[in-house]
C-alpha positions, 0 to 999 in steps of 0.5 A, a space after each residue: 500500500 505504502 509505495 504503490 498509493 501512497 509514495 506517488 501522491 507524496 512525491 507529486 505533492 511535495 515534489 521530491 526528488 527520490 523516493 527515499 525522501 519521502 516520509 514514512 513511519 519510524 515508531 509509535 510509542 505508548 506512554 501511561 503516567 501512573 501517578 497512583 502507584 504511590 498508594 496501590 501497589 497493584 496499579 504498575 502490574 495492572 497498566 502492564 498488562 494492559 499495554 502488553 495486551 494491546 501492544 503485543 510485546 512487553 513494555 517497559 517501567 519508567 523511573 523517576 530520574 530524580 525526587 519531587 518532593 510536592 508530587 512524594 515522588 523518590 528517585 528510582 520510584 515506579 512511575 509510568 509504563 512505556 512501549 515501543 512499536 516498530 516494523 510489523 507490530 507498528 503497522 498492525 497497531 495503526 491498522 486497529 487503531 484506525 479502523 478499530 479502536 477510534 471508531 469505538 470512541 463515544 461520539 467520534 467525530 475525527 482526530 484534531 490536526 493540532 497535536 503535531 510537535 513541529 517536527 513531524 510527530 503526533 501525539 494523541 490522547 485516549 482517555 479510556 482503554 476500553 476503546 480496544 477490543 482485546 481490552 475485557 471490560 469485566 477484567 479491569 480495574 480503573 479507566 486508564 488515559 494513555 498517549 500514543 506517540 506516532 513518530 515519522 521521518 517527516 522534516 515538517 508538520 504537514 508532511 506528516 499530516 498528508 502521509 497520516 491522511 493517506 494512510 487513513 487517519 480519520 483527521 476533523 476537516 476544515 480545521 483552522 489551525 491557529 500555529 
């Protein structure tokens, strides 16, 4: 799909002279804070299995790198769970992300074009796990919000916006974009 729809739009866009100069997908990066692990142990063991569930490779606990003192957070405490997607795994994730999971949200009406970085990344909030059909409803504990990272190899933001758009994410249109 990549290089036979895709990679020909681009370049007739953007005008580029070789095909390598066309942006594609890098990583997606999961990341959930968990700021309860301070009073339930339990929660660090319950966010992992979920990203393991909807990722399908085992994610990482992330650490304080050093105390704060109004959060009662120590350096070295449990503090949030990340993962990263590459290759095959990343590509099947956009896949139920796109035509799956977003679709599931409650009154779903698009992802806004406001969540680019400047460099080419977008970054895109869910508020409840439940959205994934892998998730059971029964099996868990607390509504969880995580983040979803899709880095690309995009120079600037709306690069990365036509390659998502070809790539089927389901962006509100006629958006004015204040930036």
């Amino acid at each position: 799909m990549y290089r036979q729809d895709i990679m020909p739009k681009m370049i007739e866009e953007f005008g580029y002279k070789s095909p390598m100069q066309v942006p594609k997908l890098q990583k997606v990066v999961f990341n959930v804070g968990v700021g309860e692990s301070l009073t339930n142990s339990n929660a660090i063991e319950s966010v992992v299995r979920m990203i393991s569930t909807i990722s399908g490779q085992k994610p990482v606990v992330t650490k304080a790198r050093n105390s704060l003192a109004g959060f009662k957070i120590r350096e070295g405490m449990s503090i949030g769970v990340m993962a990263t997607l590459r290759s095959k795994r990343m590509y099947e994730f956009v896949d139920r992300l796109i035509n799956v999971a977003l679709p599931r949200i409650r009154d779903f009406r698009g992802i806004p074009t406001k969540s680019f970085d400047g460099r080419g990344n977008y970054s895109l909030g869910i508020n409840e796990q439940v959205i994934f059909p892998e998730i059971d409803y029964a099996q868990i504990d607390k509504l969880r919000s995580f983040q979803v990272t899709v880095v690309t190899s995009a120079t600037s933001d709306q690069e990365a916006l036509r390659l998502l758009q070809l790539m089927g994410f389901p962006f509100i249109q006629n958006q004015n974009r204040q930036n």
